[in-house]
VEXNU-83519 format. One line per 3 residues: number of its first residue (from 1); their letters; for each residue x, y, z of N, C-alpha, C. Coordinates in Angstrom, 1 decimal. Example, Ala and Ser with C-alpha at 12.3 -4.5 7.8 and 13.67 -1.06 7.14 Angstrom:
2
1) as) 13.2,-5.7,7.8,12.3,-4.5,7.8,13.2,-3.3,7.8 | 12.8,-2.2,7.1,13.7,-1.1,7.1,12.9,0.0,7.9
This chain:
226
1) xxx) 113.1,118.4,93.2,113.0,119.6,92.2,111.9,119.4,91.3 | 110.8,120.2,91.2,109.8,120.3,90.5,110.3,121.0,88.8 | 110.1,120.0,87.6,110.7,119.5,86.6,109.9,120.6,85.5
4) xxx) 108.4,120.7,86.2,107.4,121.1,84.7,106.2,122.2,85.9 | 106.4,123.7,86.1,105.9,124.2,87.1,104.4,125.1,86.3 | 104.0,124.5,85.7,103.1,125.3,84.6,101.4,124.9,85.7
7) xxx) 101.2,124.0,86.4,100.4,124.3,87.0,99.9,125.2,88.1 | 101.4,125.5,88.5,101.5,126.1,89.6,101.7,128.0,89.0 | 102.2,128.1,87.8,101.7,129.0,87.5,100.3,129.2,87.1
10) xxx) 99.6,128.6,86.5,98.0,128.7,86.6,97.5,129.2,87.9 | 98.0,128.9,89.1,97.3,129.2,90.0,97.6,130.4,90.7 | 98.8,130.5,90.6,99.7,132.0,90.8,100.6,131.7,92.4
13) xxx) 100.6,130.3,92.5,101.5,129.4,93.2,102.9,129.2,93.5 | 103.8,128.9,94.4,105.0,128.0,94.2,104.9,127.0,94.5 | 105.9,126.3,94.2,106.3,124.6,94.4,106.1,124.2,95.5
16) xxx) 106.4,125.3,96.8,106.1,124.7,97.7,104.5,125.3,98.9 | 103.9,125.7,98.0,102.7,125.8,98.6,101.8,125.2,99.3 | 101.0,125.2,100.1,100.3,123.9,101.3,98.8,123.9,100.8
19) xxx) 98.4,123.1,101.0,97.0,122.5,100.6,95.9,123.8,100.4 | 96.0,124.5,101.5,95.0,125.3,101.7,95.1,126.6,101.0 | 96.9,126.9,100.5,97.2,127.7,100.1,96.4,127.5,98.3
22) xxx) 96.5,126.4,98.2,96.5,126.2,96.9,95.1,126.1,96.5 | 93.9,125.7,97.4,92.8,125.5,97.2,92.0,127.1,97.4 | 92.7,128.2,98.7,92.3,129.5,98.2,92.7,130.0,97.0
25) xxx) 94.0,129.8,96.7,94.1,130.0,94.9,93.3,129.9,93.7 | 93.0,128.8,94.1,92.1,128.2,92.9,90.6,128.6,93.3 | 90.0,128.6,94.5,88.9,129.9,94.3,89.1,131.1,93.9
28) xxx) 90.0,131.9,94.0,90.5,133.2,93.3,90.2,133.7,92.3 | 91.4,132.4,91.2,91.2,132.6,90.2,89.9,131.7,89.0 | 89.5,131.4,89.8,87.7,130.7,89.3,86.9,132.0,89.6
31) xxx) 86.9,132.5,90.5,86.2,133.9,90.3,86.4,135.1,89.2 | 88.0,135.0,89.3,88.6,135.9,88.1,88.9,135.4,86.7 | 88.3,133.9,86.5,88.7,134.0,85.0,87.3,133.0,84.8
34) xxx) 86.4,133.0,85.7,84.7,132.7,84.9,84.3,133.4,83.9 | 84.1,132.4,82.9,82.8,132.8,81.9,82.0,134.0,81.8 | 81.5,134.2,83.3,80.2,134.7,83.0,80.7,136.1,83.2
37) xxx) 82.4,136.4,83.8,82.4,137.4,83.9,83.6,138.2,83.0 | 83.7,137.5,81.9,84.8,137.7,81.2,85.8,136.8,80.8 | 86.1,135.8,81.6,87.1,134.7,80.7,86.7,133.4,80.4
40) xxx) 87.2,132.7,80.0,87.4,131.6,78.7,87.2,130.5,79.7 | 86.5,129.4,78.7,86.5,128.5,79.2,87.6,127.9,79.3 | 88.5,127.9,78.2,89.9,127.6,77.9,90.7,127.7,79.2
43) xxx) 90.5,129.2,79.8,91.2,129.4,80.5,90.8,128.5,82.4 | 89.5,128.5,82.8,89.1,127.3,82.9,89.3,126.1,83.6 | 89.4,125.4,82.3,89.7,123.8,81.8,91.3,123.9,82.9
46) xxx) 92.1,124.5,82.7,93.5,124.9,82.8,93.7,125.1,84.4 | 92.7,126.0,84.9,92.5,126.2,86.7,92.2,124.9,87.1 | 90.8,124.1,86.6,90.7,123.3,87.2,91.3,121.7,87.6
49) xxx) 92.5,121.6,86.1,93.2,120.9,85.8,94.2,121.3,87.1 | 95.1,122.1,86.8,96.2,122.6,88.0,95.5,122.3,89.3 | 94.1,122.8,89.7,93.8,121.9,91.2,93.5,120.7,91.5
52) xxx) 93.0,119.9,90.4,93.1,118.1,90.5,94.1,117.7,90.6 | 95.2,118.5,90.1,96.6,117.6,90.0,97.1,118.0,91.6 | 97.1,119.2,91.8,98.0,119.5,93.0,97.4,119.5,94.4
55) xxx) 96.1,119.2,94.5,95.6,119.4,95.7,95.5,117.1,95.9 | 95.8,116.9,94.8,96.2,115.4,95.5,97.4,114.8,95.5 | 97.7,114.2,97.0,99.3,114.5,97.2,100.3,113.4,95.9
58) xxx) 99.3,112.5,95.7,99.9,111.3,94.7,100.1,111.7,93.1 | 99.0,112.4,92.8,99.3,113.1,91.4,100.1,114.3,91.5 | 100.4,115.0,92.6,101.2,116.2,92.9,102.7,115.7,92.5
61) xxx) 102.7,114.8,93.4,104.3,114.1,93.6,104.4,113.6,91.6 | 103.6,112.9,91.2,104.3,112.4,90.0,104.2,113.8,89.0 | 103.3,114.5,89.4,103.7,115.9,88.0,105.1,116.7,88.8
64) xxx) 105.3,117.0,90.3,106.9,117.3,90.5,107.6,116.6,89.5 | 108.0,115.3,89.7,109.2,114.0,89.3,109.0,114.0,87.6 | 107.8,113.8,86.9,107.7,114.1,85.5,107.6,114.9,84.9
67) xxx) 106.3,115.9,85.0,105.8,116.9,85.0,104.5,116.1,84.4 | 103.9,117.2,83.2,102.4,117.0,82.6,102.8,115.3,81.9 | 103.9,115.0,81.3,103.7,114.5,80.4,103.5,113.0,81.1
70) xxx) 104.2,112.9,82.5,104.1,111.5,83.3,105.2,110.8,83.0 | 105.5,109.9,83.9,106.3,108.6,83.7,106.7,108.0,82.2 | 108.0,107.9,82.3,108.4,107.8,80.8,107.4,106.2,80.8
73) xxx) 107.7,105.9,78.9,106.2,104.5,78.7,107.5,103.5,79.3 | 106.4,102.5,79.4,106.6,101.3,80.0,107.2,101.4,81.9 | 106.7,102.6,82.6,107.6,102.7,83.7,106.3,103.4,84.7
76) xxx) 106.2,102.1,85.5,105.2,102.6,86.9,106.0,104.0,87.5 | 104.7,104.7,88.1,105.4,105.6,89.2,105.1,104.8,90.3 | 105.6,104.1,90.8,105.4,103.7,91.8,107.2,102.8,92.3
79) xxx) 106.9,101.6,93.8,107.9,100.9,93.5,108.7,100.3,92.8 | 109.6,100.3,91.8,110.3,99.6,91.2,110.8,97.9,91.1 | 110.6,97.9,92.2,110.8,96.2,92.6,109.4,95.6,93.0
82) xxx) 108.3,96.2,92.5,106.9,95.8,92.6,106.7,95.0,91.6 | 106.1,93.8,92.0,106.2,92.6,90.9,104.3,92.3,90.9 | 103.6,93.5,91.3,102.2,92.3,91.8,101.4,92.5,90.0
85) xxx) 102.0,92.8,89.4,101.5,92.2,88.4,102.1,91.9,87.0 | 103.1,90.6,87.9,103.7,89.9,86.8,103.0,88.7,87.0 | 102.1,88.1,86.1,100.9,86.9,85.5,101.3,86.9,84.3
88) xxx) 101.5,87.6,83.6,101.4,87.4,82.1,102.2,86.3,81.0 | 103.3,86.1,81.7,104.2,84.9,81.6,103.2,83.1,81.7 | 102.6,83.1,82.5,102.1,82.0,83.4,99.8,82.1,82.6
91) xxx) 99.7,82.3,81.7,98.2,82.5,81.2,97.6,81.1,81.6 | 98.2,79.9,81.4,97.7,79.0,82.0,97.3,78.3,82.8 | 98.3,79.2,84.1,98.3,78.8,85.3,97.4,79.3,86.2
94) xxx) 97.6,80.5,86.0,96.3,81.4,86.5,94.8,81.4,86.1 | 94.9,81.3,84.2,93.3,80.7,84.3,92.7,79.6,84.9 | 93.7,78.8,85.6,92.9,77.7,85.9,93.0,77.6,87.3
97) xxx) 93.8,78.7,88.2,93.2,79.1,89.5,92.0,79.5,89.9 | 91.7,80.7,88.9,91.0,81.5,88.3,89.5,80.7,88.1 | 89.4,80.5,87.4,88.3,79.0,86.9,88.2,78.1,87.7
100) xxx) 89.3,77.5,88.2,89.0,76.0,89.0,88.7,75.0,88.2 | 89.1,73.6,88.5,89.2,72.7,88.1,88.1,72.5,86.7 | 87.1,72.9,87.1,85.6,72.9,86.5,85.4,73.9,85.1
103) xxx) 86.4,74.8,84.9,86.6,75.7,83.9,85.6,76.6,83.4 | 84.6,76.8,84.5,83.4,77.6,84.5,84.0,79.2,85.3 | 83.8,80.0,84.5,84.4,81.3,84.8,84.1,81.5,86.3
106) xxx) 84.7,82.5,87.1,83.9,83.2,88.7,83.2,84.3,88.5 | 82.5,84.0,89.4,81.1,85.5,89.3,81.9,86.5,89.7 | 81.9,87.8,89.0,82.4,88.9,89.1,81.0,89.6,88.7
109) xxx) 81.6,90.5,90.1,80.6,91.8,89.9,80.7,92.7,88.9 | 79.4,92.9,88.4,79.2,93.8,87.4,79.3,95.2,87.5 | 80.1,95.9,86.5,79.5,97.9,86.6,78.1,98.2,86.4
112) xxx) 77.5,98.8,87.6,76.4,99.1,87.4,76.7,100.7,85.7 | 75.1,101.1,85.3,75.5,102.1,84.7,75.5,103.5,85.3 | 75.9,104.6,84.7,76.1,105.7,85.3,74.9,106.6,85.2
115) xxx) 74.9,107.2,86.9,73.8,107.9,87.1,73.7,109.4,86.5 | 72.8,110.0,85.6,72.6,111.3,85.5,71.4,112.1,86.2 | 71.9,113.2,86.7,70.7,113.5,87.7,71.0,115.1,87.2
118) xxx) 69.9,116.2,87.2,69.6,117.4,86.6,69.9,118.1,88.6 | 70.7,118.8,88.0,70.6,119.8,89.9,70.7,121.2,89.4 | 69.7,122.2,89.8,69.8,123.3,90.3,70.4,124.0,91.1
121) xxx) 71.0,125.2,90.5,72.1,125.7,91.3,71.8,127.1,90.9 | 72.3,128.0,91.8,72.8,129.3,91.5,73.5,129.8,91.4 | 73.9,130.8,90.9,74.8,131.6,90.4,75.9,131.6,91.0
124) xxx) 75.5,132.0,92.8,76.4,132.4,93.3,77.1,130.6,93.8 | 76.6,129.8,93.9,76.8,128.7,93.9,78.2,127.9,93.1 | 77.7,128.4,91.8,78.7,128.2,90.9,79.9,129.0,90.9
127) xxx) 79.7,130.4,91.8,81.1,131.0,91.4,81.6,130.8,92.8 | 81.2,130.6,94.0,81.7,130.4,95.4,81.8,128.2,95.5 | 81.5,127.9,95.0,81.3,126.5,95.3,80.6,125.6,96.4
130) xxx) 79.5,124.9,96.7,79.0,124.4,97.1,79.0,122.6,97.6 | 78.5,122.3,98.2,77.7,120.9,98.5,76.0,120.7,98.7 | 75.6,120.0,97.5,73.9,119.3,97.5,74.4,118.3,98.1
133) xxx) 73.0,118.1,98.4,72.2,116.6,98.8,71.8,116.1,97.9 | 71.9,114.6,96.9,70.9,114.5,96.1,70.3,112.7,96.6 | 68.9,112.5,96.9,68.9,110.8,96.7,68.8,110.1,95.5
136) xxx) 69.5,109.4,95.6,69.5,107.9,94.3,68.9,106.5,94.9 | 67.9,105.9,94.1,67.5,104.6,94.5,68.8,103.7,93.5 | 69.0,102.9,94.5,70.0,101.8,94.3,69.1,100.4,94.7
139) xxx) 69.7,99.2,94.1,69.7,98.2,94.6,70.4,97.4,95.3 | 70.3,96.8,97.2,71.2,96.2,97.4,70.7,94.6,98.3 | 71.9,94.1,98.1,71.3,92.8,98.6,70.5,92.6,100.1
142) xxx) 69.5,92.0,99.8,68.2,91.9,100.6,69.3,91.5,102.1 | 69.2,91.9,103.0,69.7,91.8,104.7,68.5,90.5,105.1 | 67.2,90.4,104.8,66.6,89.2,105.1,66.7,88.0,104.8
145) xxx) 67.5,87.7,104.1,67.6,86.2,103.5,69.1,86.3,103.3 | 69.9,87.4,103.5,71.6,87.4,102.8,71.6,87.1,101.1 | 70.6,87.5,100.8,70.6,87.5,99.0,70.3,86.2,98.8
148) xxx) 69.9,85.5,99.2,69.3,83.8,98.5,68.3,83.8,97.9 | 66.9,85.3,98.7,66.0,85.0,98.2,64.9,84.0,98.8 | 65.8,83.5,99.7,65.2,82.3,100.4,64.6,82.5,101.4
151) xxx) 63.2,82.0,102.4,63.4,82.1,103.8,64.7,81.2,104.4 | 64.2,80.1,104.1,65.8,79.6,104.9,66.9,79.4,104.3 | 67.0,80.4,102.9,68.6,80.4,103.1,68.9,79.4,101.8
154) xxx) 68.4,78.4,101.7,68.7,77.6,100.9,68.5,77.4,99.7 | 69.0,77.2,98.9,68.2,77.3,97.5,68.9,75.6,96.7 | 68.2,75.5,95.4,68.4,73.9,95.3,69.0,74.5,93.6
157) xxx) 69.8,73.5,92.5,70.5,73.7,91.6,69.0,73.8,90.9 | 69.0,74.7,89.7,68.4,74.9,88.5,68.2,73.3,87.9 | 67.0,72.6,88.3,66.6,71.4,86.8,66.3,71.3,85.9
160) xxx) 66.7,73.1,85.0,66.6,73.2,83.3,67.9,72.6,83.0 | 68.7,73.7,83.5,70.2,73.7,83.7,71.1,73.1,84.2 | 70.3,72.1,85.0,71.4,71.2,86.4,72.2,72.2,87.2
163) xxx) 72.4,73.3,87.1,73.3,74.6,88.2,74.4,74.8,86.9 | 74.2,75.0,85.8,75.5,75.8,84.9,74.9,76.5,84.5 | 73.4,77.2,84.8,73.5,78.1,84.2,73.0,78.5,82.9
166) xxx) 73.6,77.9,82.2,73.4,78.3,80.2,72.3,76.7,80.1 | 71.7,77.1,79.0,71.4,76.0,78.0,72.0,75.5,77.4 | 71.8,74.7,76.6,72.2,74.3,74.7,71.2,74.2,73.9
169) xxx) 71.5,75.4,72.8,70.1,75.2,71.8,71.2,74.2,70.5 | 70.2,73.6,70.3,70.8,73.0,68.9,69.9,72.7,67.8 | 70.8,73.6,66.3,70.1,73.7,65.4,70.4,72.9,64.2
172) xxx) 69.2,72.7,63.4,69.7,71.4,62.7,69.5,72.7,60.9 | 69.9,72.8,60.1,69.9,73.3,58.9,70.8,72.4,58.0 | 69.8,72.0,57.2,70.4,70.6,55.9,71.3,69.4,56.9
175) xxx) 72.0,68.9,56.6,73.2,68.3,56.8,73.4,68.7,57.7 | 73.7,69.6,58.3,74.8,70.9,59.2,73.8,70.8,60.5 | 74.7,70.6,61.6,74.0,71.3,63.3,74.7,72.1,63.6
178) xxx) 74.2,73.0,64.3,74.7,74.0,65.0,74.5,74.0,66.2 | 75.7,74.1,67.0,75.2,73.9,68.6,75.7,76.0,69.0 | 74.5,76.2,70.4,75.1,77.4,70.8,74.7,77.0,71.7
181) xxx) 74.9,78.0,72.8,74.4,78.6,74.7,74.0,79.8,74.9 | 73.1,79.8,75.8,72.2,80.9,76.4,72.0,80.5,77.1 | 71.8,82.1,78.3,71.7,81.8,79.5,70.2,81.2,79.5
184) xxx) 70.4,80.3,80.7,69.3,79.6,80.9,67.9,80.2,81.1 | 66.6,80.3,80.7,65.4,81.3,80.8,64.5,81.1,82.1 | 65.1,79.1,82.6,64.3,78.9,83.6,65.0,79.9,85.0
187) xxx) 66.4,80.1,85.4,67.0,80.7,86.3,67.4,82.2,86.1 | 67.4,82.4,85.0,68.1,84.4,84.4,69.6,83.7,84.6 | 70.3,82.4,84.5,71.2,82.0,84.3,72.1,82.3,85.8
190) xxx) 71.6,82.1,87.0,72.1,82.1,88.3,72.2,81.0,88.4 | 71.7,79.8,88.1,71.7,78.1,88.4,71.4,77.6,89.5 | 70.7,78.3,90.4,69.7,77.6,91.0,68.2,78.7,91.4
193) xxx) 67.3,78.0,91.8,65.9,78.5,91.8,65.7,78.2,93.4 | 64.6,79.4,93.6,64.0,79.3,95.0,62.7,78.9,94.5 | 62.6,77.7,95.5,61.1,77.2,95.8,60.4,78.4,96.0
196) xxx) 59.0,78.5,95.0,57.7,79.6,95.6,57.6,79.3,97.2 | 57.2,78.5,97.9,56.9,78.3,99.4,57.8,79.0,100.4 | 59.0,79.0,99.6,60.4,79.5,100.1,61.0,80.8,100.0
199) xxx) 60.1,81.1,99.4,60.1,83.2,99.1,60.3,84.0,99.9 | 61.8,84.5,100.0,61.7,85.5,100.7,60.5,86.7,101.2 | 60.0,87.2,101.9,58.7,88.1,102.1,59.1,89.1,101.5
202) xxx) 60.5,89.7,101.9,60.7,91.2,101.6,61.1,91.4,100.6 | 62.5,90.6,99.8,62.7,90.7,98.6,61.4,89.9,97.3 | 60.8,89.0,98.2,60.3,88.2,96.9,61.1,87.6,95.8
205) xxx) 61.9,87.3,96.6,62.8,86.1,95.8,63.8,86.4,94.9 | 63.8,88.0,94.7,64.7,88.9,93.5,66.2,88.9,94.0 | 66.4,88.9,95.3,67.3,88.9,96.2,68.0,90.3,96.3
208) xxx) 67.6,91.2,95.7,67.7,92.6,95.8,66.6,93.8,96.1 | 66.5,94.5,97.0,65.6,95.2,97.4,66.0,96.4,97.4 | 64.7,97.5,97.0,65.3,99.3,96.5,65.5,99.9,97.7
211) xxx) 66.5,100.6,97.4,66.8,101.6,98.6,67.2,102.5,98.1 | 67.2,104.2,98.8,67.4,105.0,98.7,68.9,105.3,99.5 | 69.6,106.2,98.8,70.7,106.4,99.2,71.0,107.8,99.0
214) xxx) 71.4,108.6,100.4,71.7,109.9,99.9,72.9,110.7,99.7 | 73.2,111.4,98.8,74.9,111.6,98.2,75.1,112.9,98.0 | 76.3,113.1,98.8,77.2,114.7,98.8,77.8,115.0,97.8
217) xxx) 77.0,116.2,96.7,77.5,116.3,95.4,78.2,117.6,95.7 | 79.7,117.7,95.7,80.4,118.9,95.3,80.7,119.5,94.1 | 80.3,121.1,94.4,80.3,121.7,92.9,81.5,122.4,93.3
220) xxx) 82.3,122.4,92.5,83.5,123.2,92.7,83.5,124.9,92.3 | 84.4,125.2,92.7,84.1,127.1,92.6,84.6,127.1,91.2 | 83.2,127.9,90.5,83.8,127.9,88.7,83.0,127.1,87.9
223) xxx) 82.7,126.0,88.7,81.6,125.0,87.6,81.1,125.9,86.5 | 81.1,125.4,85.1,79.8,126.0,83.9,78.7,125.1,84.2 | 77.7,126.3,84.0,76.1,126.3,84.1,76.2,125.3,83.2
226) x) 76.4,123.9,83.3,75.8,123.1,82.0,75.6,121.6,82.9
């Protein structure tokens, strides 16, 4: 039994409507309540929300069971007897799986930052909905060396750093030292270095090489011109 049916009125829907029914809906009324031709962005906001929720079957099912407001607090929508993230008890145990013996954190990949790109479109674009092509240069790990950087692969520990990585600056003011860490300047704090002789040709030792990558940007029927 669907608990909170207010999306499905936005769309002019029932509860049990099929994918395709719901996604000709939602072109419909993107044509009949756009901006440019008389309605609200307010009104909108509201279309486009009712089709994110209902045209995916995982968020469909939890706005049936809750409605907008979701899972009461403290309570997965999911299995019940799902334990994969009880750690919290055990902080000790895990940091030092985690870490390893050595207490030196693990390399985790970083978030790259987020791409802004300007696309042209038309009118009818925006009120019918479309797919561009757009390319982005990315960087990814050099295929010639497997990211080492190396011709053969090998690389040897940093001898600023011995292979940790960081320095130690230490400062002396009166009486008082101050000890800190920074990443190391001789390695950009990777902790080990490629021999010049040993330079990759293609990366040049960066271990990352540009590439272009090309990406299917869908505009949905209704987009604002912005």
């Amino acid at each position: 039994m669907v608990v909170d049916k207010t999306h499905y009125d936005v769309l002019g829907v029932d509860e049990n409507a099929t994918q395709e029914h719901i996604i000709s809906a939602f072109r419909q009324k993107s044509r009949e309540h756009h901006p440019d031709r008389g309605g609200t962005h307010e009104m909108m906001q509201k279309i486009n929300a009712a089709k994110e929720v209902l045209t995916d079957p995982k968020k469909r099912a939890i706005y049936d069971r809750y409605g907008s407001e979701g899972p009461p607090s403290g309570m997965a929508p999911g299995n019940p007897t799902d334990f994969s993230g009880f750690s919290s008890g055990f902080p000790d145990i895990f940091d030092f799986i985690t870490r390893g013996a050595s207490g030196r954190e693990p390399t985790r990949a970083s978030k790259g930052s987020d791409i802004k790109h300007n696309l042209q479109v038309s009118l009818e674009e925006l009120y019918s909905g479309h797919t561009k092509k757009i390319s982005v240069p990315r960087e990814v790990i050099c295929a010639a060396c497997d990211g080492t950087g190396s011709v053969n692969r090998i690389n040897h520990d940093c001898t600023a750093c011995k292979g940790q990585g960081v320095e130690n600056l230490i400062f002396r003011t009166g009486p008082f030292i101050q000890q800190s860490q920074r990443s190391c300047s001789f390695c950009s704090g990777q902790g080990t270095r490629v021999d010049a002789k040993n330079r990759c040709k293609i990366c040049h030792g960066n271990k990352l090489v540009r590439q272009e990558k090309i990406l299917d940007v869908d505009i949905s029927p209704g987009s604002p011109d912005r």
